[in-house]
C-alpha positions as CSV (number, residue, x, y, z in Angstrom):
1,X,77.6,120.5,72.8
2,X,78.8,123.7,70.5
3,X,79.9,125.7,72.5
4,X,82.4,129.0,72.3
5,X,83.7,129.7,75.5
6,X,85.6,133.0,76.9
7,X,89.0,132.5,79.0
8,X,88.4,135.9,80.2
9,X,86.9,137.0,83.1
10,X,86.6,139.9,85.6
11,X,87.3,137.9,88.8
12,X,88.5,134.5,87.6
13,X,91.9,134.0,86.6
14,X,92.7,132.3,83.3
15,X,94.1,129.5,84.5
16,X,91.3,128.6,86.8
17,X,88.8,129.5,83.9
18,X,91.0,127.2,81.6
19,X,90.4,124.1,84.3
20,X,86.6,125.1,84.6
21,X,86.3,124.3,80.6
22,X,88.0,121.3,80.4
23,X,85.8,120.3,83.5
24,X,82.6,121.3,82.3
25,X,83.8,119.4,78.6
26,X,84.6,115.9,80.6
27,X,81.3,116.1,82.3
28,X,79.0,116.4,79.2
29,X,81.1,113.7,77.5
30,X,80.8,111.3,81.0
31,X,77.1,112.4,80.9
32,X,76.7,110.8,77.4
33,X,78.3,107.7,77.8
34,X,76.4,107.0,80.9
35,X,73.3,106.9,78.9
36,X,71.6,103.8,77.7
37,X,72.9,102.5,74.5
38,X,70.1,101.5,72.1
39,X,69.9,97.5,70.6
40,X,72.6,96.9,68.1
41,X,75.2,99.8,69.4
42,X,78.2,98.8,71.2
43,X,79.3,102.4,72.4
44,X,79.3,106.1,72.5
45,X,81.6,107.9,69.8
46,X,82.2,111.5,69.7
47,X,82.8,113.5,66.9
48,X,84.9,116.5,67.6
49,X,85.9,120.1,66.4
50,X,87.5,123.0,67.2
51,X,88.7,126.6,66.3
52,X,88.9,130.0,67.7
53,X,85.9,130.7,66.0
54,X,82.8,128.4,64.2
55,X,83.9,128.5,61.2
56,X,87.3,128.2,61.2
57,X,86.9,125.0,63.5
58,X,89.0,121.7,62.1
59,X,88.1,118.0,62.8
60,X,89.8,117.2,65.8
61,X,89.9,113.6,68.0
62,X,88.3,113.6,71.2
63,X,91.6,113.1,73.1
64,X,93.3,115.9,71.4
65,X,90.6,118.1,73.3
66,X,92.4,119.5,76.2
67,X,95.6,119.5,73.7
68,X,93.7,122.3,71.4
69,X,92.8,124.5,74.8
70,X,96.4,124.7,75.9
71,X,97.7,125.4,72.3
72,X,94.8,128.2,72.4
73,X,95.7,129.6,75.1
74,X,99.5,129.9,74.9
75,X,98.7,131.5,71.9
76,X,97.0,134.4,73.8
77,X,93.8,134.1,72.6
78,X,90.6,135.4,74.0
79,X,87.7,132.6,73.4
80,X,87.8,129.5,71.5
81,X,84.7,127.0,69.9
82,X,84.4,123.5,70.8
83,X,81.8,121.2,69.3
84,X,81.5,117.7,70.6
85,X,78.5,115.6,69.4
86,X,77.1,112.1,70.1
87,X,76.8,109.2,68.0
88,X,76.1,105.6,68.3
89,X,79.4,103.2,67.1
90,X,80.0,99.2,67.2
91,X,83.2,97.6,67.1
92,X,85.2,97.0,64.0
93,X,86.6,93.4,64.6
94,X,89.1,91.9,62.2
95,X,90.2,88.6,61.5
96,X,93.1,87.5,62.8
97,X,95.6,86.7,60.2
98,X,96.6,82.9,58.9
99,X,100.2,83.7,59.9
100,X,100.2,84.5,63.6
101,X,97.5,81.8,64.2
102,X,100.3,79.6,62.2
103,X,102.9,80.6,64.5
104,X,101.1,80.2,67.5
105,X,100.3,77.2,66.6
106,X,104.3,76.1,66.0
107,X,105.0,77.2,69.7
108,X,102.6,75.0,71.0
109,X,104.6,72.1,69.8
């Protein structure tokens, strides 16, 4: 999704227009993680920006989203661009460190 969108309207009022985005930008996103995930992908990652205009848009995290619009629009602004795209992720695992298996191990006894 790359999408600018307007917080003004004739007949809506900015707040209500405000909730309508976010809306509209939680659907596509539960749209896209209900899809299949290929062989060898463990889930759906985003990759998010946003800006008053294309250009000036900065890497944002998905969950800092809805953040971004309320900072926009306490700052009186007029439109904003949001781009969220798709991409397949797996899981990073680590190994657990020596030590805390160690310790665990002390409190068993």
């Amino acid at each position: 999704m790359k999408k600018t969108f307007q917080l003004t309207h004739p007949k809506i009022k900015p707040a209500r227009r405000v909730d309508a985005i976010k809306s509209e930008i939680k659907k596509y996103i539960k749209r896209e993680r209900n899809k299949t995930l290929p062989e060898g992908v463990d889930y759906w990652d985003f990759d998010c920006k946003f800006g008053l205009t294309e250009p000036t848009a900065d890497v944002v995290h998905l969950a800092a989203i809805n953040k971004s619009i309320d900072e926009a629009v306490a700052a009186g602004a007029n439109s904003f661009y949001v781009e969220v795209i798709v991409k397949m992720a797996n899981r990073q695992f680590t190994a657990p460190d020596e030590d805390l298996s160690e310790s665990l191990d002390e409190d068993e006894d």
